[in-house]
Every structure is written in structure tokens, then in C-alpha cells.
VEXDOSE-724738 format. One record per residue: x, z, y of N, C-alpha, C, O in turn; residue in three letters. Coordinates in pm, 1 decimal, padded with zeros to 6 digits. Each point is the difference from the previous one (the first is absolute). Example, Ala and Ser with C-alpha at 12.3 -4.5 7.8 and 13.67 -1.06 7.14 Angstrom:
((01319.0,00780.0,-00569.0),(-00089.0,00000.0,00119.0),(00090.0,00000.0,00120.0),(00103.6,00066.5,-00001.9),'ALA')
((-00138.6,-00138.5,00106.9),(00082.0,00006.0,00119.0),(-00077.0,00073.0,00109.0),(00050.9,00016.9,00110.8),'SER')
***
This chain:
((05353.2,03874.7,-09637.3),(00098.1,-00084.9,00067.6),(-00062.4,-00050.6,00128.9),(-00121.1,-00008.8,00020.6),'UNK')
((00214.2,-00022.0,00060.0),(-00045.3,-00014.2,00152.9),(-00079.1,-00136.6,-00004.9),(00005.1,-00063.0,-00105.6),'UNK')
((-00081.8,00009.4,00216.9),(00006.1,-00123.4,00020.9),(00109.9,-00081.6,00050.0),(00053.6,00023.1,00108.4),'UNK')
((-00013.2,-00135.1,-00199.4),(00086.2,-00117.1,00055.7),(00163.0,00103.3,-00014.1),(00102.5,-00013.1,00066.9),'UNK')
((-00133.9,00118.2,-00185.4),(00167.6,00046.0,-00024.3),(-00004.5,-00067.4,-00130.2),(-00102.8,-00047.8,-00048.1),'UNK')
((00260.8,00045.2,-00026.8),(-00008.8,-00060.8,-00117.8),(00125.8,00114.7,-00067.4),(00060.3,00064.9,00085.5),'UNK')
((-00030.9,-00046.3,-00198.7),(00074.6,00095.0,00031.5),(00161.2,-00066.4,-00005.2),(00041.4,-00110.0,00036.4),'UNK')
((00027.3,00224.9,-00096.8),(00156.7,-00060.5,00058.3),(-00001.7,-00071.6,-00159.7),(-00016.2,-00120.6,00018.7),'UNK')
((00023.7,00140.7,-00124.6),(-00003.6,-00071.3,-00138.1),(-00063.6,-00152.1,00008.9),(00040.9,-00092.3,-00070.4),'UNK')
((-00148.4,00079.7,00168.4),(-00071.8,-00139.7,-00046.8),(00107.5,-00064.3,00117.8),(00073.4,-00092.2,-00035.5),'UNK')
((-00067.1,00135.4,00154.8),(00079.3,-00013.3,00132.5),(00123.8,-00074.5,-00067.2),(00025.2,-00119.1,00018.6),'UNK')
((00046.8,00203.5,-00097.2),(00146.8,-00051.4,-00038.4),(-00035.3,-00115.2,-00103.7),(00042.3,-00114.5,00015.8),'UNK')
((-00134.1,00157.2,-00138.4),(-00000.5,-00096.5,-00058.8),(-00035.5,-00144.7,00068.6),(00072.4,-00091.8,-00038.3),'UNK')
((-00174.6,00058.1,00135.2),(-00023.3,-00125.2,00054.3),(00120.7,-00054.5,00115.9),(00026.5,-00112.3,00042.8),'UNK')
((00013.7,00207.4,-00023.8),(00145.2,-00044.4,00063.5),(00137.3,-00087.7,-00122.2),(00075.8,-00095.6,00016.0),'UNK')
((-00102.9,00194.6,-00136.3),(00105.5,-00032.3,-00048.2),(-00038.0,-00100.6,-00080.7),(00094.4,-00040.7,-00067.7),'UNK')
((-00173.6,-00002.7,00052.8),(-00076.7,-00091.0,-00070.7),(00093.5,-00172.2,00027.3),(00055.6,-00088.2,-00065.5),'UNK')
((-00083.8,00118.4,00183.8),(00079.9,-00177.6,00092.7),(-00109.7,-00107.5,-00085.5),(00032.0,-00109.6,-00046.0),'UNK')
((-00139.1,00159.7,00040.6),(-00071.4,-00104.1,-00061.8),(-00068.7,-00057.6,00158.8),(-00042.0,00081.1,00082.6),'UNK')
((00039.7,-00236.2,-00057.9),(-00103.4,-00022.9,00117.8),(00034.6,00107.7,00085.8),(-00099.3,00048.8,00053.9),'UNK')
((00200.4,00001.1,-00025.1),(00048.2,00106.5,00093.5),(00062.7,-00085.7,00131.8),(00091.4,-00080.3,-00019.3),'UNK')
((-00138.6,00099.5,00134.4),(00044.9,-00022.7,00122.2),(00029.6,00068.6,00129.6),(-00103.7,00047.3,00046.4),'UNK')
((00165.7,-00034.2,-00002.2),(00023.6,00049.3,00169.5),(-00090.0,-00069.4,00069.4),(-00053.2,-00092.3,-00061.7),'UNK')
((00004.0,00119.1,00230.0),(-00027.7,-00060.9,00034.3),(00057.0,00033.9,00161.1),(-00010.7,00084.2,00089.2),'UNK')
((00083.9,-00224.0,-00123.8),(00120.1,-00020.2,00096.8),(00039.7,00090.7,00041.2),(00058.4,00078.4,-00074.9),'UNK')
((-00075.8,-00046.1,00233.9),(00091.0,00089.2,00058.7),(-00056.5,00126.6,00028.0),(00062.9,00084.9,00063.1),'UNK')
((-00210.6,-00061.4,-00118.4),(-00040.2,00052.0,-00020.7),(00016.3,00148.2,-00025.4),(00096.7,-00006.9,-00075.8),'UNK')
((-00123.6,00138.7,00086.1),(00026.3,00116.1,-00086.8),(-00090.5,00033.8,-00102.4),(-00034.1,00114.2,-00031.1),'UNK')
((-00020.6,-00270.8,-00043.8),(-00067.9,00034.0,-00101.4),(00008.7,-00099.5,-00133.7),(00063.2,-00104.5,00015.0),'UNK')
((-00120.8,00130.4,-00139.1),(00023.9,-00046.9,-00129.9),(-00098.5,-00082.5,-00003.1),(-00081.2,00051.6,00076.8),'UNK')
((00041.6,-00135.4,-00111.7),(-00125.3,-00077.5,-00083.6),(00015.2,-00001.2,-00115.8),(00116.8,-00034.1,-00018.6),'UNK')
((-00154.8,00047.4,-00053.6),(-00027.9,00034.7,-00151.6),(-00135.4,-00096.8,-00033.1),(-00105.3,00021.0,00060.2),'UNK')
((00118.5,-00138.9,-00170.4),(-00061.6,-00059.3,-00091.7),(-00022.1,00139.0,-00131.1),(00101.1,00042.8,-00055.7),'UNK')
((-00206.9,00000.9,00028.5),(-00038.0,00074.6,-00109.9),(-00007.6,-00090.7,-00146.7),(-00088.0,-00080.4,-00031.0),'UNK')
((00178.5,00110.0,-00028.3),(00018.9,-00086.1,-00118.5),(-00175.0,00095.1,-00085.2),(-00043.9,00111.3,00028.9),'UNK')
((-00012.0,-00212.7,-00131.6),(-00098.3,00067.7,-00061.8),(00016.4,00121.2,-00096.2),(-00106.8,00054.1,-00028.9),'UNK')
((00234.5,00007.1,-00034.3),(00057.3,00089.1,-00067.1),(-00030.3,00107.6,00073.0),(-00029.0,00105.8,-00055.8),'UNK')
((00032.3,-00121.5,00226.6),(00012.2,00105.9,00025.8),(-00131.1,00013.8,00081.0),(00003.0,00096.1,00076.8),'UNK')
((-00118.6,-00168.9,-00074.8),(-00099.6,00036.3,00061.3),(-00062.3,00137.3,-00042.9),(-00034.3,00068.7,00096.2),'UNK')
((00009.4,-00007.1,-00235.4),(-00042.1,00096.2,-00022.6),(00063.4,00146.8,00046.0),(-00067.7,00098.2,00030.2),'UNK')
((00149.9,-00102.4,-00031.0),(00069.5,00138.3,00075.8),(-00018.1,-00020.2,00144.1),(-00015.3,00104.0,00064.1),'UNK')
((00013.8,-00208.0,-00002.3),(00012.5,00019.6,00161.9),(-00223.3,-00020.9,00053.7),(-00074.4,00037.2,00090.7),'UNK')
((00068.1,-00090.0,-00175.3),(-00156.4,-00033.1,00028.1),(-00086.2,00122.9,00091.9),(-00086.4,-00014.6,00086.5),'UNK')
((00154.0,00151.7,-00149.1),(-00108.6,00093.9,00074.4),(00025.0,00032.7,00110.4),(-00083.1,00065.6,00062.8),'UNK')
((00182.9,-00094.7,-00016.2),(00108.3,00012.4,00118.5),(-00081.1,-00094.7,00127.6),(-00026.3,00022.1,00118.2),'UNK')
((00004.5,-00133.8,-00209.8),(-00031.7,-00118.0,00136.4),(-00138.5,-00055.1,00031.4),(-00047.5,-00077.6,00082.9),'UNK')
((-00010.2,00173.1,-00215.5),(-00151.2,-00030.9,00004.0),(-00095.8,00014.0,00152.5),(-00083.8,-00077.0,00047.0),'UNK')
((00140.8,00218.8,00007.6),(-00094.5,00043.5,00120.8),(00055.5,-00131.6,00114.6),(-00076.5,-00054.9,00079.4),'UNK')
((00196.2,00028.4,-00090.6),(00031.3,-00101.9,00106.7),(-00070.2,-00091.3,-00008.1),(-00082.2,-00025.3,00088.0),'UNK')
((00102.0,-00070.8,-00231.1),(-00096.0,-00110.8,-00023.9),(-00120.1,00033.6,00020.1),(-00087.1,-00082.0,00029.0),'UNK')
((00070.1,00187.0,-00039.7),(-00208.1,00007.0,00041.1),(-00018.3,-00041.2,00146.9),(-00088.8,-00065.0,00055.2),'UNK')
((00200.8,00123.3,-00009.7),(-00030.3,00018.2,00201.5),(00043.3,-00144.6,00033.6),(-00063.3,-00047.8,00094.2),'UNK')
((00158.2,-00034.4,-00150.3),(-00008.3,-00158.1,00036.2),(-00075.5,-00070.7,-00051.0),(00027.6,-00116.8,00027.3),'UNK')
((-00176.3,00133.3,-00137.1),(-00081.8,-00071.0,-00047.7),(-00094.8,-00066.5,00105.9),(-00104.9,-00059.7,-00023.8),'UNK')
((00158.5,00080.5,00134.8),(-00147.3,-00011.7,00096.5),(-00006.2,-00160.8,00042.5),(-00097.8,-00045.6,00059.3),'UNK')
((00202.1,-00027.4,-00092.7),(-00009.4,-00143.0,00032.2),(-00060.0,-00040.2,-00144.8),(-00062.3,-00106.2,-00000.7),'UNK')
((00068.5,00149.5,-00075.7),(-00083.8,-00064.1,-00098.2),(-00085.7,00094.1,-00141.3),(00006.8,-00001.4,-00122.9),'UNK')
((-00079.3,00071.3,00220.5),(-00059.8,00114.3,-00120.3),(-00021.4,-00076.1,-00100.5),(00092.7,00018.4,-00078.9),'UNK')
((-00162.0,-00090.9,00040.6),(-00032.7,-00046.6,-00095.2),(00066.9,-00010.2,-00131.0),(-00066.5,-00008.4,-00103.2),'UNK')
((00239.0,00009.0,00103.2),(00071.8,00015.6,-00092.7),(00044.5,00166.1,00009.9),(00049.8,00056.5,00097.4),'UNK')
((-00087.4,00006.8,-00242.1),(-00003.6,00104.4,00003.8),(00140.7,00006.4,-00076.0),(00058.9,-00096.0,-00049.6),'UNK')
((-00003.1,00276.8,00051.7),(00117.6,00055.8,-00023.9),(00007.5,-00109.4,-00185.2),(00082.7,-00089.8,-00015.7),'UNK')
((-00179.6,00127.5,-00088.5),(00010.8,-00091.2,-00083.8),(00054.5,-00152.8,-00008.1),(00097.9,-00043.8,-00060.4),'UNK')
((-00174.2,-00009.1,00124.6),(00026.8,-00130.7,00048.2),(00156.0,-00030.8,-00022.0),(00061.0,-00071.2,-00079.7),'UNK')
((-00012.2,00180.0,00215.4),(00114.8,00007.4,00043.3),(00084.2,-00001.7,-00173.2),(00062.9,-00094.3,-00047.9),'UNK')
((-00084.0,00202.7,-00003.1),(00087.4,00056.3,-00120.8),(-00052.9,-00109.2,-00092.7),(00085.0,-00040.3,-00079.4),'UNK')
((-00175.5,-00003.0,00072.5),(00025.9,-00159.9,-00121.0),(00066.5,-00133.2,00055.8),(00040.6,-00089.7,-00073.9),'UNK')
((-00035.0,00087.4,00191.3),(00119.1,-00127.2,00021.0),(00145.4,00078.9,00058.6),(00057.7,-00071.3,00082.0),'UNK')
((-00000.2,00181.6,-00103.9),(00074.8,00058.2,-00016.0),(00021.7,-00041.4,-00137.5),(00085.8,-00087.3,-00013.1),'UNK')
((-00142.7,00128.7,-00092.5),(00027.7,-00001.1,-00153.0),(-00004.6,-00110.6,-00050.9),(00023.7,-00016.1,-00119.7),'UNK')
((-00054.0,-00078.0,00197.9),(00010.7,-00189.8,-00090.9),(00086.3,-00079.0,00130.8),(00035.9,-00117.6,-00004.8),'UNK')
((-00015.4,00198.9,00105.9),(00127.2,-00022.4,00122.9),(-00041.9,-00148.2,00016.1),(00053.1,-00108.1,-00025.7),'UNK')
((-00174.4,00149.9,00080.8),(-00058.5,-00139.9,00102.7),(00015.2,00071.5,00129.2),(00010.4,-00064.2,00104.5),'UNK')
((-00008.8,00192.5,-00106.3),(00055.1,00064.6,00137.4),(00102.1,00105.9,00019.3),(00035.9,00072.0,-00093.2),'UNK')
((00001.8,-00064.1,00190.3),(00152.1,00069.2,00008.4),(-00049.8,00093.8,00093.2),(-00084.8,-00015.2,00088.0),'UNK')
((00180.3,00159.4,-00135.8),(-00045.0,00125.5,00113.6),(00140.1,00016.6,00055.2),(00105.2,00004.1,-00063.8),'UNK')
((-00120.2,00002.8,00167.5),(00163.5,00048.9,00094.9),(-00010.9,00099.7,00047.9),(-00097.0,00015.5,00074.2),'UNK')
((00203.2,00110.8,-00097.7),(00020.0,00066.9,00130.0),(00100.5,00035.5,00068.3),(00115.0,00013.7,-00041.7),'UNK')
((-00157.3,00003.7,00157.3),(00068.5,00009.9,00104.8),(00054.7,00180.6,00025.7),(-00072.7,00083.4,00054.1),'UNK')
((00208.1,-00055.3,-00104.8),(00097.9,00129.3,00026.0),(00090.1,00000.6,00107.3),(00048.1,-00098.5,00056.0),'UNK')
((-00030.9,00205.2,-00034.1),(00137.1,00055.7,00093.7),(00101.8,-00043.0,-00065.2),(-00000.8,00050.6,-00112.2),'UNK')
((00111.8,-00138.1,00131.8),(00134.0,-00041.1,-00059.5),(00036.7,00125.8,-00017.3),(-00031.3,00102.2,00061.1),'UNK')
((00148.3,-00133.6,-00212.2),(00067.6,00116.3,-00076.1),(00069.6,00126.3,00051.6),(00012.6,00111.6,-00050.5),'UNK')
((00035.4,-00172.4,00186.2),(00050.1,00088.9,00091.3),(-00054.9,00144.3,00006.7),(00058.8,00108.1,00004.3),'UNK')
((-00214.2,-00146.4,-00004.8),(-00117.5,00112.0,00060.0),(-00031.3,00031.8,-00110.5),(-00120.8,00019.0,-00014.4),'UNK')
((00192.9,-00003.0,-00085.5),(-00038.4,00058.0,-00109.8),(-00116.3,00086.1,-00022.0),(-00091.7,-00007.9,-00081.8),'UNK')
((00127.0,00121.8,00207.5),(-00059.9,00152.0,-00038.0),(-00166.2,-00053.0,00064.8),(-00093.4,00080.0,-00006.6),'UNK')
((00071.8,-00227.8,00070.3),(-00126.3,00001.5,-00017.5),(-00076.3,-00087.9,-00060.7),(00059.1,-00104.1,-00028.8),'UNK')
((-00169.1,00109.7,-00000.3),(00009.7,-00038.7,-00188.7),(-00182.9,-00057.2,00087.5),(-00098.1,-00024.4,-00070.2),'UNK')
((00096.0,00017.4,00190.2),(-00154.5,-00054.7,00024.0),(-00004.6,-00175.6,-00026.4),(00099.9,-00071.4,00008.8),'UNK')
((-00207.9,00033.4,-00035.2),(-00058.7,-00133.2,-00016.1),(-00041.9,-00007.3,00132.9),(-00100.0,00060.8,00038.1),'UNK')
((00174.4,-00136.5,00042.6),(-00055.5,-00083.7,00132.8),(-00048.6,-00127.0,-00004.6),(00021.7,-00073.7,00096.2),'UNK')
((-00093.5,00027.8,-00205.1),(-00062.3,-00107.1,-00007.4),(-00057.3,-00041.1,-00181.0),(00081.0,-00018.5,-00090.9),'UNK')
((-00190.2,00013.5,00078.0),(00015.8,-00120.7,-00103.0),(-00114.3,-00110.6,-00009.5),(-00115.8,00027.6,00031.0),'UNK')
((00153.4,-00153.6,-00075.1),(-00075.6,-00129.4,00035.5),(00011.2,-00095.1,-00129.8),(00081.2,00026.9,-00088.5),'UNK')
((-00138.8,-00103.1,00083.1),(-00006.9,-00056.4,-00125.0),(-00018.1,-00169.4,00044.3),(-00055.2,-00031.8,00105.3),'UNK')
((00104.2,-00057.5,-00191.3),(00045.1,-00163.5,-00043.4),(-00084.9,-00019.9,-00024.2),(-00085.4,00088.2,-00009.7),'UNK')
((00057.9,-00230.6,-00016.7),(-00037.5,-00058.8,-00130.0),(00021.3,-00201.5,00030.2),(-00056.0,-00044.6,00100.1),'UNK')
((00102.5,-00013.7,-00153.4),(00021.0,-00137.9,00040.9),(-00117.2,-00078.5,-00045.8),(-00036.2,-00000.7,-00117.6),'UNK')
((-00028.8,-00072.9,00222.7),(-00121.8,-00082.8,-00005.9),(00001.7,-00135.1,-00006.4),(00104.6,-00046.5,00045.3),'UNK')
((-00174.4,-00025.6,-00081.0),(-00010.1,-00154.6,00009.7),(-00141.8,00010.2,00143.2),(-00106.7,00061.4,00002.8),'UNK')
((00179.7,-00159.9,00105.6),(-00087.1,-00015.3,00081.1),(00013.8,-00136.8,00107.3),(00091.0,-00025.3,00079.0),'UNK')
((-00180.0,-00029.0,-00099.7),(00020.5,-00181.9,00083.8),(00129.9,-00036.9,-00095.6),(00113.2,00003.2,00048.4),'UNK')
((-00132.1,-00032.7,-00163.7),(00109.8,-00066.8,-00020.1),(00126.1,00054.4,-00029.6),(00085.4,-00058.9,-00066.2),'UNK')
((-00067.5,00221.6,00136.7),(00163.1,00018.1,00002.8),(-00029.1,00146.1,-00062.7),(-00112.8,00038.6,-00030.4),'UNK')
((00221.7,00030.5,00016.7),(00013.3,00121.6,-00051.4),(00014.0,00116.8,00153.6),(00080.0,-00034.3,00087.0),'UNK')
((-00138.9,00129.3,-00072.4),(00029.2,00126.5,00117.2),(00007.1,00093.9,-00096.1),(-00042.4,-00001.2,-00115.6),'UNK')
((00117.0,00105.0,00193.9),(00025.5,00153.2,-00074.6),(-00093.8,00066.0,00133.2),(00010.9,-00016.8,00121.4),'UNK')
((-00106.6,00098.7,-00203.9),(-00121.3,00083.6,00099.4),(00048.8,00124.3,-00028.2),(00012.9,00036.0,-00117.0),'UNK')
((00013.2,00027.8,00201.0),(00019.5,00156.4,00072.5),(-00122.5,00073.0,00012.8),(-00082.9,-00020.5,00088.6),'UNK')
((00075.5,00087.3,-00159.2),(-00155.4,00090.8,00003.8),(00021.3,00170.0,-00044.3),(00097.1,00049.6,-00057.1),'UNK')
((-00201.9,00007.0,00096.8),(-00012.3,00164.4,-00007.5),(00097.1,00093.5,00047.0),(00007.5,00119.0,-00030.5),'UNK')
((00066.9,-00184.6,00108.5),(00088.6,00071.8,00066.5),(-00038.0,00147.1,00046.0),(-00095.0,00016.9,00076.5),'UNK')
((00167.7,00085.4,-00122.3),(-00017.3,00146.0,00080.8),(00103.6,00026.3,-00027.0),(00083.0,-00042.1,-00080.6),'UNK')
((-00090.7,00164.4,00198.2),(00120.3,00062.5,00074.3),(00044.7,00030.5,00129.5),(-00083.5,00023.5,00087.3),'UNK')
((00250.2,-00019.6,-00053.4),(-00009.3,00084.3,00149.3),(00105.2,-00084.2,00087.2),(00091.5,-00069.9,-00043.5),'UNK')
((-00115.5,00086.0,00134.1),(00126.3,-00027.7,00100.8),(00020.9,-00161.4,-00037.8),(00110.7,-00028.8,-00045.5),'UNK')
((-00196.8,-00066.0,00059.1),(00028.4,-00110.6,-00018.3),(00108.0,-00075.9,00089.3),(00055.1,-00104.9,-00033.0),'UNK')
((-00038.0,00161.7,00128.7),(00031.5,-00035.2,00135.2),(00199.8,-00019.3,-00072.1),(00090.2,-00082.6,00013.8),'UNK')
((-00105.5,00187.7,-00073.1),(00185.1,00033.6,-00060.0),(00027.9,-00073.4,-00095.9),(00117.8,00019.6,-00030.0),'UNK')
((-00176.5,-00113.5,-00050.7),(00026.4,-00037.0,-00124.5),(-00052.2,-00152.7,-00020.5),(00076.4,-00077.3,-00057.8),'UNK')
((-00218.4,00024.3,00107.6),(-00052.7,-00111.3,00013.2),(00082.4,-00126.0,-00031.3),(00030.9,-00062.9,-00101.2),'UNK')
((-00006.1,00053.2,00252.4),(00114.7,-00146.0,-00002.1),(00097.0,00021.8,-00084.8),(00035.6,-00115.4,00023.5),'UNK')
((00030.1,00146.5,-00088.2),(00131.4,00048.6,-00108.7),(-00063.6,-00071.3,-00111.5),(00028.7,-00105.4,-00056.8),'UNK')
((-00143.0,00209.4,00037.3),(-00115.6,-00051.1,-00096.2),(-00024.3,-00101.3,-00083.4),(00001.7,-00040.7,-00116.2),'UNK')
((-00038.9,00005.4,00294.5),(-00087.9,-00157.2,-00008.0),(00102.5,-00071.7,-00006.9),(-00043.2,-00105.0,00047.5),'UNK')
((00182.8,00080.8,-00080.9),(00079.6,-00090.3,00042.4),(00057.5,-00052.6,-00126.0),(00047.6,-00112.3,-00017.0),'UNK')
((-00059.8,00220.5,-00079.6),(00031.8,00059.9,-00128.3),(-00097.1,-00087.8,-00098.9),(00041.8,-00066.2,-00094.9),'UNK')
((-00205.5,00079.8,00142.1),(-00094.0,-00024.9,-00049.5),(-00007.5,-00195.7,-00042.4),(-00041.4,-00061.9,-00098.0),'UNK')
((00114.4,00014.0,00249.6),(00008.5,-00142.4,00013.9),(00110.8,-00048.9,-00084.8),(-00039.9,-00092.5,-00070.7),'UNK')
((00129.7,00112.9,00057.2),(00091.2,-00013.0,-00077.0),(-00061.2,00054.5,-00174.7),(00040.5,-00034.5,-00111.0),'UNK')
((-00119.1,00102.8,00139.6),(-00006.8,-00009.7,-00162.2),(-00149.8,-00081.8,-00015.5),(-00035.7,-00004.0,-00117.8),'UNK')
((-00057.5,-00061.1,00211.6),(-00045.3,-00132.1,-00044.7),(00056.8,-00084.6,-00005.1),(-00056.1,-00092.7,-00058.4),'UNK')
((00209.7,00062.0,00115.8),(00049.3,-00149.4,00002.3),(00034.1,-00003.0,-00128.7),(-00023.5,-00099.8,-00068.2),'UNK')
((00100.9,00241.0,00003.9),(-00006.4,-00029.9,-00123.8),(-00115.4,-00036.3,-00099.2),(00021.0,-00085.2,-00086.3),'UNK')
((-00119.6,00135.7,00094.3),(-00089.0,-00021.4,-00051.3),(-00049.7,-00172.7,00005.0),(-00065.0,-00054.9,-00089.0),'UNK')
((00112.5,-00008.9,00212.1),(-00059.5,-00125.4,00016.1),(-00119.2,-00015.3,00101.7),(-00045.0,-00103.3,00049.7),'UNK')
((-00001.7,00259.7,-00028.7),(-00078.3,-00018.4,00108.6),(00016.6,-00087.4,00137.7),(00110.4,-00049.6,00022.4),'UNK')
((-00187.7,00035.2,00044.3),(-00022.9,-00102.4,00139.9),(-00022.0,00102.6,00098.8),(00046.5,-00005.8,00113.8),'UNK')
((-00138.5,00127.2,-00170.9),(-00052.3,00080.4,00133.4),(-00007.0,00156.5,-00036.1),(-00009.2,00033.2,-00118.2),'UNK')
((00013.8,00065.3,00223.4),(-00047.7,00104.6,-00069.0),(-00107.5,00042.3,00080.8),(00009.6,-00020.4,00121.0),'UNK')
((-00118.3,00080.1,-00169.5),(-00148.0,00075.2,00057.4),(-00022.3,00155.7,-00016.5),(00049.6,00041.7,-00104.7),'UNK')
((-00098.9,00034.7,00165.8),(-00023.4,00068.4,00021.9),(-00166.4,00031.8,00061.3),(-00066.7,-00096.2,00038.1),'UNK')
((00029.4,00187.2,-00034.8),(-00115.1,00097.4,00043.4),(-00009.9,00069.2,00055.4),(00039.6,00098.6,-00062.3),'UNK')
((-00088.2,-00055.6,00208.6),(00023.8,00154.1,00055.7),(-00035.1,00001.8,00129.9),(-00003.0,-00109.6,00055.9),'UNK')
((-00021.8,00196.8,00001.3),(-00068.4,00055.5,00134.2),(00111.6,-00093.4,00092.9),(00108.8,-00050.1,-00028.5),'UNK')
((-00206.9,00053.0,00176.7),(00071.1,-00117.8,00104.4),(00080.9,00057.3,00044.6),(00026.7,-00065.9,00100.5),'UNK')
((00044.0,00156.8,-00102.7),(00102.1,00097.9,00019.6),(00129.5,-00035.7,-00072.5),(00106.9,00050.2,00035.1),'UNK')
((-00117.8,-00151.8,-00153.6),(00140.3,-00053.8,-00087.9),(00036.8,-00079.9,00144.8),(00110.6,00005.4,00053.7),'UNK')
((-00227.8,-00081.0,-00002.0),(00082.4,-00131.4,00099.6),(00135.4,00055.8,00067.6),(00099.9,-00070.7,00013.6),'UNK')
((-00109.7,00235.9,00036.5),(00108.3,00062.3,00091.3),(00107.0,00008.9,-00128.8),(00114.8,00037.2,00024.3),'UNK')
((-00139.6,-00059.4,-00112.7),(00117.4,00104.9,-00113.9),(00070.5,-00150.1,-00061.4),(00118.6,00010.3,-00031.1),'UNK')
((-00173.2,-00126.3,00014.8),(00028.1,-00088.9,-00084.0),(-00038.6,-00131.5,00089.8),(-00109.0,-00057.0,-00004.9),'UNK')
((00212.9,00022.2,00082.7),(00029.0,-00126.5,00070.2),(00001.3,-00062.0,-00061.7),(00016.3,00033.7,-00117.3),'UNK')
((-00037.9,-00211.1,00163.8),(00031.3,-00091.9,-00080.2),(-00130.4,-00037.4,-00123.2),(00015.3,-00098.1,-00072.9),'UNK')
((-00112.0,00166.2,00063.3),(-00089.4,-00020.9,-00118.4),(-00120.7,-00041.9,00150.5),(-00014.5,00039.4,00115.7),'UNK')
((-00063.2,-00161.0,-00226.8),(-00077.5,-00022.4,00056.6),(-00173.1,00025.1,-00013.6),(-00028.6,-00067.9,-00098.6),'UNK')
((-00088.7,00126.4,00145.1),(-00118.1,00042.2,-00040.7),(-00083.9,-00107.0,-00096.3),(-00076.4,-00064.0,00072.3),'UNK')
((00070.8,00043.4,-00143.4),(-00068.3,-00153.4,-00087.9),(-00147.0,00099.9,-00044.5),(-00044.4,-00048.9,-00103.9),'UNK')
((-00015.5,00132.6,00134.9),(-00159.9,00014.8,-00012.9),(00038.1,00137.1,-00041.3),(00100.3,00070.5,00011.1),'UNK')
((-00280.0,-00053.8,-00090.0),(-00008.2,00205.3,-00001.3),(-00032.9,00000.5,-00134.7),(-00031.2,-00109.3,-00047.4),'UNK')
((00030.7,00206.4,-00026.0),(-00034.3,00040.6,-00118.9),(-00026.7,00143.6,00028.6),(00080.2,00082.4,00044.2),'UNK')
((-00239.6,-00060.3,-00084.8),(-00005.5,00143.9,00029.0),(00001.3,00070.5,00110.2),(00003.2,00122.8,00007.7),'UNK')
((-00006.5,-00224.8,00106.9),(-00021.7,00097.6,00128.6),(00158.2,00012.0,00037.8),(00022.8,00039.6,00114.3),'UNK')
((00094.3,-00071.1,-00201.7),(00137.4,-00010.2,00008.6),(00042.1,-00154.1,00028.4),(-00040.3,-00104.3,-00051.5),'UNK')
((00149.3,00132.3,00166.5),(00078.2,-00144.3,00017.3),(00078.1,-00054.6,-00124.1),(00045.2,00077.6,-00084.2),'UNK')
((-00033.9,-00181.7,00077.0),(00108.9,-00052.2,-00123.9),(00062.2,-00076.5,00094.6),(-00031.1,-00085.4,00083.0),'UNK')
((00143.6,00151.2,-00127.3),(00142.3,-00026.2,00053.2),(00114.5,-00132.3,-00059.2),(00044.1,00033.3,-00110.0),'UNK')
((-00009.5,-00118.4,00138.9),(00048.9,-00094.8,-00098.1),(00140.3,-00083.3,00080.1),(-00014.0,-00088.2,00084.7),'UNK')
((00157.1,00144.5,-00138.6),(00110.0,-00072.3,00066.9),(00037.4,-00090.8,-00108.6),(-00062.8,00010.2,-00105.4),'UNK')
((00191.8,-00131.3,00119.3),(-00025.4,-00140.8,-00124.5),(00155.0,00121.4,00013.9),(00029.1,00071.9,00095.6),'UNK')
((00059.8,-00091.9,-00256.7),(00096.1,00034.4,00025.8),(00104.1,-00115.4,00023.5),(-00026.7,-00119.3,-00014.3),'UNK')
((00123.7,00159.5,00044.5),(00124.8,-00081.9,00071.3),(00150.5,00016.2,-00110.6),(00106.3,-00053.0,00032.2),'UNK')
***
């Protein structure tokens, strides 16, 4: 199987699922919350991606990843071509949650992000992402990543480095 293909069976099933299933906005793409039922069939699919976004925080390895997947202290998303584009079945993104206690308040941290064409999908994304900390109760959301997000993701402000990486941090609204 290709890198970052999934096939049309797991494709339809996480579509038809409507579990944690979202659009993102106006977007021509899906965000998809991976319910834990279905991490094992899609896992080999998104593994090589998650390897290539480990670089803001090697230290948590693909394991790591798959045990707070399985006790869902962390959430894997990905990012598809809306249903429309059926016939293409690529993963243009996947990134992973997890909600923190920090100063006092709760943030949802954005981490291991890989994938393509950020430029098409990002803000939709990210807009998606804020709205589902307010639910959460969050105050802020953070992120990790080369100084190159500053052009992609307005509005977030630099609050220090981790890893040689900026951390990125907007309050949500």
C-alpha cells in the first residue's frame, strides 16, 4: 500500500462513521476525529506520515502515540479530500490532540503534524480545532513547528522553543 493512501473500505467506513466527523469549513476537505475502533485498520496507513511529523518532538515515539490513542488521552485527526473527491483516497494531513492542564487553565496542544499542502487546508483546520477547545473548556490552543507556521497561521503568538521548534500559542475566542 502506498504512502498516506488508505483504501476505499477504511475511506468509506470513516466517512460513514459520523463519529467526531467534521468538514472543515469551506474548505475542499474532511477532518476526521479517528474514533479508537478504528485505529487498527487505518494505523499502517498513517504510520510513515506520523514518523515524518515526529520532528517537533522525537522523543514521543510511534508507541507513545498508540498508547494514548488506546486510553484517549490523545486524539489522531485526519485530514481528507471532501466526499466529492471520492476517487482520491490520499491523507493530506495527520496531527494529533491531547488537552493539558497548564498555568491554571486547560490548552488543547497540536503536535506531530505531517503532511501536504498545508497552505489549502490549515486555516479551515485551525478554525475547526478552536471551536473544538471551546468545547472542551480550553483558554488556548498550542502548537509546535518550524518558523515558517508564522506565514501559514496568523494570529498565534511565539511564547518560546521546544526542541529547536517555535511554540506557537493563540487564547481561543
Amino acid at each position: 500500500m502506498e504512502q498516506g493512501k488508505i483504501t476505499a473500505e477504511a475511506s468509506d467506513t470513516l466517512r460513514k462513521s459520523q463519529i467526531n466527523y467534521d468538514i472543515c469549513g469551506e474548505s475542499p476537505y474532511d477532518l476526521i476525529r479517528i474514533p479508537v475502533k478504528h485505529l487498527a485498520e487505518i494505523w499502517e496507513f498513517v504510520l510513515p506520515i506520523v514518523q515524518k511529523g515526529q520532528t517537533a518532538n522525537p522523543a514521543m515515539t510511534a508507541r507513545d502515540l498508540q498508547e494514548g490513542l488506546l486510553d484517549q488521552s490523545i486524539q489522531m485527526w485526519l485530514v481528507l479530500p471532501q466526499l466529492a473527491q471520492r476517487t482520491r483516497r490520499d491523507i493530506e494531513a495527520v496531527f494529533f490532540t491531547s488537552i493539558e492542564r497548564d498555568k491554571g487553565e486547560w490548552v488543547l496542544s497540536l503536535y506531530g503534524l505531517g503532511g501536504r499542502n498545508p497552505r489549502e487546508w490549515v486555516m479551515a483546520c485551525h478554525e475547526h480545532m478552536h471551536r473544538y477547545a471551546r468545547q472542551e473548556d480550553c483558554k488556548r490552543v498550542r502548537m509546535c513547528g518550524r518558523p515558517a507556521w508564522r506565514r501559514i497561521l496568523p494570529g498565534y503568538a511565539v511564547t518560546g522553543t521546544r526542541q529547536g521548534h517555535l511554540v506557537y500559542e493563540r487564547a481561543v475566542e
